[in-house]
GUMI-589328 format. One record per atom (N, C-alpha, C): residue number from 1; residue in three letters; atom name; x, y, z. Coordinates in Angstrom, 1 decimal, always signed. Layout:
<atoms>
NUM_ALA_CA_X_Y_Z;
...
</atoms>
This chain:
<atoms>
1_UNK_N_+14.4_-2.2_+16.0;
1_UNK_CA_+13.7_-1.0_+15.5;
1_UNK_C_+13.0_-1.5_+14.2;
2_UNK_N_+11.5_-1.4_+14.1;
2_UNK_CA_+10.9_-1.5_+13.1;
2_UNK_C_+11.1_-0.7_+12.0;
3_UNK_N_+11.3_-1.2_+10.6;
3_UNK_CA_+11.6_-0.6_+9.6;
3_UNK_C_+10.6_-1.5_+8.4;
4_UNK_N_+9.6_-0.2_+7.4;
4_UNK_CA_+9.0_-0.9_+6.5;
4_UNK_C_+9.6_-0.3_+5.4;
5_UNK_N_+9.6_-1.7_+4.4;
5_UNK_CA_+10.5_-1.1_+2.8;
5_UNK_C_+8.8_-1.0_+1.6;
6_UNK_N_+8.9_-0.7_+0.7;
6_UNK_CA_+7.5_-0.6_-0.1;
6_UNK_C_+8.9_-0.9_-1.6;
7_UNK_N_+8.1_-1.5_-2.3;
7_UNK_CA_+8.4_-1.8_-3.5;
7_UNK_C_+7.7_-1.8_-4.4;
8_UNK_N_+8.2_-2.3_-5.8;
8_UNK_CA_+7.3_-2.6_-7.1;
8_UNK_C_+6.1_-1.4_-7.7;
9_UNK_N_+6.9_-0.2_-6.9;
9_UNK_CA_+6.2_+0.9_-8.0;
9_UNK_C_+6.9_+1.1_-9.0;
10_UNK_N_+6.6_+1.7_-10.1;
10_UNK_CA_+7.0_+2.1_-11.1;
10_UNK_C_+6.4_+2.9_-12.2;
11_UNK_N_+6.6_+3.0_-13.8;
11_UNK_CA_+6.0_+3.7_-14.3;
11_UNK_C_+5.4_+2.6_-15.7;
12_UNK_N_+3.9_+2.7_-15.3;
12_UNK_CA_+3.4_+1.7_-16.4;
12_UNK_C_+2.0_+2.6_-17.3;
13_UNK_N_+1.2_+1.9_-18.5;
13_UNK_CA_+0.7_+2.8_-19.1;
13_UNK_C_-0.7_+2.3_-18.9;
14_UNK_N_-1.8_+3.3_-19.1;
14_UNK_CA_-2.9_+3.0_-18.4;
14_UNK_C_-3.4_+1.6_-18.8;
15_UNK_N_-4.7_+0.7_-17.8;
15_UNK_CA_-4.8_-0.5_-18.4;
15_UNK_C_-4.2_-1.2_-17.1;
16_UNK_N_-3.0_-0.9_-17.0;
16_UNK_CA_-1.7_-1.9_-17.1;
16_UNK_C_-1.9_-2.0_-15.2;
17_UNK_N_-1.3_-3.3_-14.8;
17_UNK_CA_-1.6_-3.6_-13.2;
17_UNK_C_+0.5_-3.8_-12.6;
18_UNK_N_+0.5_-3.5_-11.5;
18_UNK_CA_+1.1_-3.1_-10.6;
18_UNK_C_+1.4_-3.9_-9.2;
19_UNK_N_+2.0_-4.6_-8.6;
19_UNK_CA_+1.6_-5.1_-7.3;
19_UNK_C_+3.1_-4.6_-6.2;
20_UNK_N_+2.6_-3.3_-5.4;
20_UNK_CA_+2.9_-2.9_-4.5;
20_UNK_C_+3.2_-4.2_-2.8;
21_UNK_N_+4.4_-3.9_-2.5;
21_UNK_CA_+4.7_-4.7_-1.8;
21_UNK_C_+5.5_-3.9_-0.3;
22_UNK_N_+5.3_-4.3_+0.9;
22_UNK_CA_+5.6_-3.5_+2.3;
22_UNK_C_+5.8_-4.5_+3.3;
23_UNK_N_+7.6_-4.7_+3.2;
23_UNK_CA_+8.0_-5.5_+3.8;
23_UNK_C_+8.5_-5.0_+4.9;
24_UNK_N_+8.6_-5.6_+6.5;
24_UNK_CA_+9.0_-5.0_+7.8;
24_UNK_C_+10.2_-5.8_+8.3;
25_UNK_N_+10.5_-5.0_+8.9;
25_UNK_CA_+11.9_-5.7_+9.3;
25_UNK_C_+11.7_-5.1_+11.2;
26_UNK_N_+13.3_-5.8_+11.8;
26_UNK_CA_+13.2_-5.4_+13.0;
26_UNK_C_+12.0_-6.2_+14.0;
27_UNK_N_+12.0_-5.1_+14.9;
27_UNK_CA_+11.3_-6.1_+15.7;
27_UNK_C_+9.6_-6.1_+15.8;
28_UNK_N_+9.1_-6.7_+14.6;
28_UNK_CA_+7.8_-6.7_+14.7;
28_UNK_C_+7.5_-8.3_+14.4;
29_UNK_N_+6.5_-9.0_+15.2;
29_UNK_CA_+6.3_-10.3_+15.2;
29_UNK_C_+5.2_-10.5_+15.0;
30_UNK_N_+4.4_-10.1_+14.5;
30_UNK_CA_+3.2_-9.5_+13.6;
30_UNK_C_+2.0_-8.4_+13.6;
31_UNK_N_+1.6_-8.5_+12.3;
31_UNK_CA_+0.8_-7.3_+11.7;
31_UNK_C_-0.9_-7.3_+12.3;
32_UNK_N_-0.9_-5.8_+13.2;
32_UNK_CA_-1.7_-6.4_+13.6;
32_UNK_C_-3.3_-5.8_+12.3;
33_UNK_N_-2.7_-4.3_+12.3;
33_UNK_CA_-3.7_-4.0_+10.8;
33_UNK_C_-2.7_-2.5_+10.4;
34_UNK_N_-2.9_-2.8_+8.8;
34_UNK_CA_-1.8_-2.2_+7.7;
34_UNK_C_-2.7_-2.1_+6.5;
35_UNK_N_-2.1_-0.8_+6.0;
35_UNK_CA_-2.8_+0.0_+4.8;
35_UNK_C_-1.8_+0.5_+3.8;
36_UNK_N_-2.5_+1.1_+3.1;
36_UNK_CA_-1.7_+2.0_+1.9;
36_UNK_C_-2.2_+3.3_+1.5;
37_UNK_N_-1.6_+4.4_+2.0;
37_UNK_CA_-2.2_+5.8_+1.6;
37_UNK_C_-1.5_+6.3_+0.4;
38_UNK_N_-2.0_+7.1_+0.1;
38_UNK_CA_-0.8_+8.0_-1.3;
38_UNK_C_-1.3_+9.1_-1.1;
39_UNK_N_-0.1_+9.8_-2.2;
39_UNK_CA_-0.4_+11.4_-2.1;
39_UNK_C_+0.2_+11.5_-3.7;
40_UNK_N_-0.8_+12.5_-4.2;
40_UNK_CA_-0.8_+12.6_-5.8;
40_UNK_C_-0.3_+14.6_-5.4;
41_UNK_N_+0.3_+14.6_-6.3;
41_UNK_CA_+1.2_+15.9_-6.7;
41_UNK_C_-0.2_+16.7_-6.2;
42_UNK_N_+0.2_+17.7_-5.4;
42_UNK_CA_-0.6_+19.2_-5.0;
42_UNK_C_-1.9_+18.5_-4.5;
43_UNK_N_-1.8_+17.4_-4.2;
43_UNK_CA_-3.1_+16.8_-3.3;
43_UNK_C_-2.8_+16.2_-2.0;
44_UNK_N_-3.8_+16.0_-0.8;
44_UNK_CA_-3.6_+15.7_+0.2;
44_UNK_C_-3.2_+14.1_+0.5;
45_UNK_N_-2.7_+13.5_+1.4;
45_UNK_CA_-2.6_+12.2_+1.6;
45_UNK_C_-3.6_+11.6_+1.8;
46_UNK_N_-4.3_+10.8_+0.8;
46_UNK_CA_-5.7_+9.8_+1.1;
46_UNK_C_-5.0_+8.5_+1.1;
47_UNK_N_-6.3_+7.9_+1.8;
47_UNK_CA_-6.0_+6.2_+2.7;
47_UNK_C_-6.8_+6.0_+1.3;
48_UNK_N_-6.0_+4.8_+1.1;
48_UNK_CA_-6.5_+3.7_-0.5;
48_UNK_C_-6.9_+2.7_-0.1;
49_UNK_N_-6.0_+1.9_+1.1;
49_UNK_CA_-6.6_+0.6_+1.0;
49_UNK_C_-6.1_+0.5_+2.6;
50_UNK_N_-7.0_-0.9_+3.5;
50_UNK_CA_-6.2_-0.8_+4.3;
50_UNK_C_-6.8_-2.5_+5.0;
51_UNK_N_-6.3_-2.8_+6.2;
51_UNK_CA_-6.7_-4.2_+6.1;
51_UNK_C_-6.6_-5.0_+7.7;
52_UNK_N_-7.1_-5.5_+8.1;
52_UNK_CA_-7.7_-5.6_+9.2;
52_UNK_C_-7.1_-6.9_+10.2;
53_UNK_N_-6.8_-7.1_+11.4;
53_UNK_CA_-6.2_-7.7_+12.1;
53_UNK_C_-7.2_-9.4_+11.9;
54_UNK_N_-8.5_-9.2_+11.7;
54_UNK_CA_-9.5_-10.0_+11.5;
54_UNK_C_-9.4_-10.2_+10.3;
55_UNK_N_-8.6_-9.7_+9.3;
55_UNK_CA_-8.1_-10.2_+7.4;
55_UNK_C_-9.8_-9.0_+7.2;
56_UNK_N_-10.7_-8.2_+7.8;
56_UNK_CA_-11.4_-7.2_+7.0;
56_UNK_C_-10.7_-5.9_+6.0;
57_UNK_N_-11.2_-5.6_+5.2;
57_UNK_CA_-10.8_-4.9_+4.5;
57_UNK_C_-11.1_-3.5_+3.9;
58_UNK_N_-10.9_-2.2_+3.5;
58_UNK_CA_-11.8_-1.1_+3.4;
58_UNK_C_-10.9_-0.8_+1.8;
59_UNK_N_-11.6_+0.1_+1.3;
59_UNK_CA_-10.9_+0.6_+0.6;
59_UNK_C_-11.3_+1.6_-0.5;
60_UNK_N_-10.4_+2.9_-0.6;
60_UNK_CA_-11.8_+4.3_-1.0;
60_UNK_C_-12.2_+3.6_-2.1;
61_UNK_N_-13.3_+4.6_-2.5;
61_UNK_CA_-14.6_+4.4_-3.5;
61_UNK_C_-13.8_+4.3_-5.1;
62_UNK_N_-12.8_+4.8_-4.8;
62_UNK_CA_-12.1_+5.7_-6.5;
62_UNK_C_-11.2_+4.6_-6.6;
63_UNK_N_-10.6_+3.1_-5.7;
63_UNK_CA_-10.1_+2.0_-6.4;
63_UNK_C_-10.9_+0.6_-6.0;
64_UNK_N_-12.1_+1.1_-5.8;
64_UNK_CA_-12.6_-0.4_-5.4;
64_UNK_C_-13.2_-1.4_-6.9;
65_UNK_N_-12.8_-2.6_-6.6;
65_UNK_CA_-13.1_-3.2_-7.4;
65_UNK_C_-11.7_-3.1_-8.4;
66_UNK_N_-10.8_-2.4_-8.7;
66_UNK_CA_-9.8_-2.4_-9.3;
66_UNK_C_-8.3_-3.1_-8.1;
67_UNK_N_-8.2_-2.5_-6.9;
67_UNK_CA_-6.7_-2.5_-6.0;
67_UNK_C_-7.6_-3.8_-5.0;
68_UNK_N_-6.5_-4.5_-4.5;
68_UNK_CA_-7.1_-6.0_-3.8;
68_UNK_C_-5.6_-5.5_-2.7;
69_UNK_N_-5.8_-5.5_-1.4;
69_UNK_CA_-5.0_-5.6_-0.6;
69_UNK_C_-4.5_-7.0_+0.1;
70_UNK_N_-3.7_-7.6_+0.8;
70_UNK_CA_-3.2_-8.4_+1.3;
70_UNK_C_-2.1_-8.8_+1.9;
71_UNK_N_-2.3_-9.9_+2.7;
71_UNK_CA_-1.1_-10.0_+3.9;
71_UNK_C_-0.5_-11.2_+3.9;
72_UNK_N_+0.8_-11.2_+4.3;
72_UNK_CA_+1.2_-12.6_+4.5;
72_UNK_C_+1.9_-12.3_+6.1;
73_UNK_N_+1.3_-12.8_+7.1;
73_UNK_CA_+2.2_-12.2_+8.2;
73_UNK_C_+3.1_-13.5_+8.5;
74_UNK_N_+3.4_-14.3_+7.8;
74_UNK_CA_+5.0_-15.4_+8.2;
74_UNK_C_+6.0_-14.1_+7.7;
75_UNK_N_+5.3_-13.2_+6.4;
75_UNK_CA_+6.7_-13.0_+5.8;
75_UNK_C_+6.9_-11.4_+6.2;
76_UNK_N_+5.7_-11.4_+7.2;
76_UNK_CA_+5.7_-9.6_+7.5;
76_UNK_C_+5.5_-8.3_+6.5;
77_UNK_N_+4.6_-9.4_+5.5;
77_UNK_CA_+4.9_-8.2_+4.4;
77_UNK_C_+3.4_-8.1_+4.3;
78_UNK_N_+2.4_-7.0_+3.5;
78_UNK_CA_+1.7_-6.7_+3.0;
78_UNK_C_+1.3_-6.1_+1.5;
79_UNK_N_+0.8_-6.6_+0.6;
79_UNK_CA_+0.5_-6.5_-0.6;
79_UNK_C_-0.7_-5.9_-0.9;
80_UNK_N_-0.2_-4.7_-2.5;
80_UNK_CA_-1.4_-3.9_-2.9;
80_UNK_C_-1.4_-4.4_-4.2;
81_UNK_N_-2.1_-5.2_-4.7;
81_UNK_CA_-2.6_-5.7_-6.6;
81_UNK_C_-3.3_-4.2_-7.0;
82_UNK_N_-2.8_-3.8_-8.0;
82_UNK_CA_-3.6_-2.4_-8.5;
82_UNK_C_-3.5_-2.7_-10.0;
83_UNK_N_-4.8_-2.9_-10.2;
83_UNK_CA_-5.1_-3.3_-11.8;
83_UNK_C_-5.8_-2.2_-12.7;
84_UNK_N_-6.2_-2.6_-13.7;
84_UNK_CA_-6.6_-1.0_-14.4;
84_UNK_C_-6.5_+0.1_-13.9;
85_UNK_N_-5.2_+0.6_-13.9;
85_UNK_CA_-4.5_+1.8_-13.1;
85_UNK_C_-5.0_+2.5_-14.5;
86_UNK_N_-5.0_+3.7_-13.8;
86_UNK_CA_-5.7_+5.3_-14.0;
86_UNK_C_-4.5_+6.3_-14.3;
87_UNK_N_-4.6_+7.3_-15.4;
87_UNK_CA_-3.7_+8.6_-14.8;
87_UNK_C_-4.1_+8.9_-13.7;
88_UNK_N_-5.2_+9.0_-12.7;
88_UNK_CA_-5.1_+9.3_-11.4;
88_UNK_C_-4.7_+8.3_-10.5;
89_UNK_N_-4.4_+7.6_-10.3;
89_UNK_CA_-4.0_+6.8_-10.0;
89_UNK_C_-2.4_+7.2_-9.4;
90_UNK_N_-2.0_+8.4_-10.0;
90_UNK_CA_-0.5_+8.4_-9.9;
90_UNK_C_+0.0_+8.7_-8.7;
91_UNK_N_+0.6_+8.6_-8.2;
91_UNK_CA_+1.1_+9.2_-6.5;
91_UNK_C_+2.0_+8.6_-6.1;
92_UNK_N_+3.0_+8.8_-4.9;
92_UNK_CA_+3.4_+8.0_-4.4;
92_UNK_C_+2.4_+7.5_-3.0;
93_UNK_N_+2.9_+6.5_-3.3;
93_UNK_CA_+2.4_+5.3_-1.8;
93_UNK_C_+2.6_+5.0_-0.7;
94_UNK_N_+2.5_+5.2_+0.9;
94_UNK_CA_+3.1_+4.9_+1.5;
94_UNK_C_+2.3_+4.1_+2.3;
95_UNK_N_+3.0_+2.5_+2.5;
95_UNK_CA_+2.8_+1.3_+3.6;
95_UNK_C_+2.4_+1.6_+5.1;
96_UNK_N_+1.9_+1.5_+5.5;
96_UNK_CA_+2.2_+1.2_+7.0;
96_UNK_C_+1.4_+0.5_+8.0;
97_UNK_N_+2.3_+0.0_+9.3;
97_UNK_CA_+1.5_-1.2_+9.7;
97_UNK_C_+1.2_-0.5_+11.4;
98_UNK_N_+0.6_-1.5_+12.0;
98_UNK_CA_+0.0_-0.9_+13.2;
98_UNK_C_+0.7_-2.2_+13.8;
99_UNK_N_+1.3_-2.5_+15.1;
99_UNK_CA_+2.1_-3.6_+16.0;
99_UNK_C_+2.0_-2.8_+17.2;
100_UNK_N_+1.8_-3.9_+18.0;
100_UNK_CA_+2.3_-3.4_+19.3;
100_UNK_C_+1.4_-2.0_+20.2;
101_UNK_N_+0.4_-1.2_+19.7;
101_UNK_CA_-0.1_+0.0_+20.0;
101_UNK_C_+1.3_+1.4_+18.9;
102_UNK_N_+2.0_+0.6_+18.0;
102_UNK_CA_+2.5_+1.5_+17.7;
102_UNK_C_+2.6_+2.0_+16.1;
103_UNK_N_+3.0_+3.1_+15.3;
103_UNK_CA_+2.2_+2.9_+13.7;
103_UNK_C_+3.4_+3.0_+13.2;
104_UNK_N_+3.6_+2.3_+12.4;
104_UNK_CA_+5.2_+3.1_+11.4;
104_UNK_C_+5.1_+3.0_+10.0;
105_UNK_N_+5.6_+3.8_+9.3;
105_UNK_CA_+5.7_+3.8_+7.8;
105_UNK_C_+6.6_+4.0_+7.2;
106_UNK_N_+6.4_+3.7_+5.9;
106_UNK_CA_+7.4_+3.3_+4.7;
106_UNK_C_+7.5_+4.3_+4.4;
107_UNK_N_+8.7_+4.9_+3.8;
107_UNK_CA_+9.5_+6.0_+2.8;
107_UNK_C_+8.2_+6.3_+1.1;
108_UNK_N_+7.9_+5.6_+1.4;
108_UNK_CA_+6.7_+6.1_-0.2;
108_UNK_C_+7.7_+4.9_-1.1;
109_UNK_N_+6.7_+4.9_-2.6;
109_UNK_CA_+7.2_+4.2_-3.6;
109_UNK_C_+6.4_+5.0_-4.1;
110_UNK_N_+6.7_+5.3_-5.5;
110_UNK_CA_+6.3_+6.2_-6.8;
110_UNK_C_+6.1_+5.2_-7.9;
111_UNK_N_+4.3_+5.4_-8.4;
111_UNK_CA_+3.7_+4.7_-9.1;
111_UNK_C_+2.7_+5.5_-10.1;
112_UNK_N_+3.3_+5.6_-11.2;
112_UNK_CA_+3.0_+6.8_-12.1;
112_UNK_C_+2.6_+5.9_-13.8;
113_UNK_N_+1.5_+6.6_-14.0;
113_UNK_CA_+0.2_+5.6_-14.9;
113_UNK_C_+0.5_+7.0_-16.1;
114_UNK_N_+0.8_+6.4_-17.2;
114_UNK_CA_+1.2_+7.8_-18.4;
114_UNK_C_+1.4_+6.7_-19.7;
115_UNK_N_+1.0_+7.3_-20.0;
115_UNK_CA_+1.0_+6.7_-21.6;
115_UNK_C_+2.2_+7.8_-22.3;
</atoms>
């Protein structure tokens, strides 16, 4: 059974960079395309970043040029760099990857930008 963990959120002060990490376990033998959505208090779930079986990449308007996504599929994991984080910025996160025709996601990580 596929299981993804998400890590390395936490609480840092604006400025300050972050690297979000969504590691899979179980039976996935690789990624074929994986993103990162969040959801900020009393807001809907928006897609942040997300990343392509071809290594292409998308990612909304409100962190481009700031969040860099990436993959390492030996280690099944996928990586969010988030630099000049924002008070909006704050949300929790949740990983998830596409294998097989099937989608699964991570429990969220909580990454909160406050001075």
């Amino acid at each position: 059974q596929v299981q993804l963990v998400e890590s390395g959120g936490g609480l840092v002060q604006p400025g300050e960079s972050l690297r979000l990490s969504c590691a899979a376990s179980g039976g996935m033998f690789s990624i074929s395309a994986a993103g990162w959505y969040r959801q900020a208090p009393g807001k809907e779930r928006e897609l942040v970043a997300r990343i392509f079986g071809s290594g292409t990449t998308n990612y909304a308007d409100s962190v481009k040029g700031r969040f860099a996504i990436s993959r390492d599929n030996a280690k099944k994991t996928v990586y969010m760099q988030m630099n000049s984080l924002k008070p909006e910025d704050t949300a929790v996160y949740y990983c998830y990857m596409s294998y097989s025709g099937m989608l699964y996601w991570g429990k969220g990580t909580l990454v909160t930008i406050s001075s």
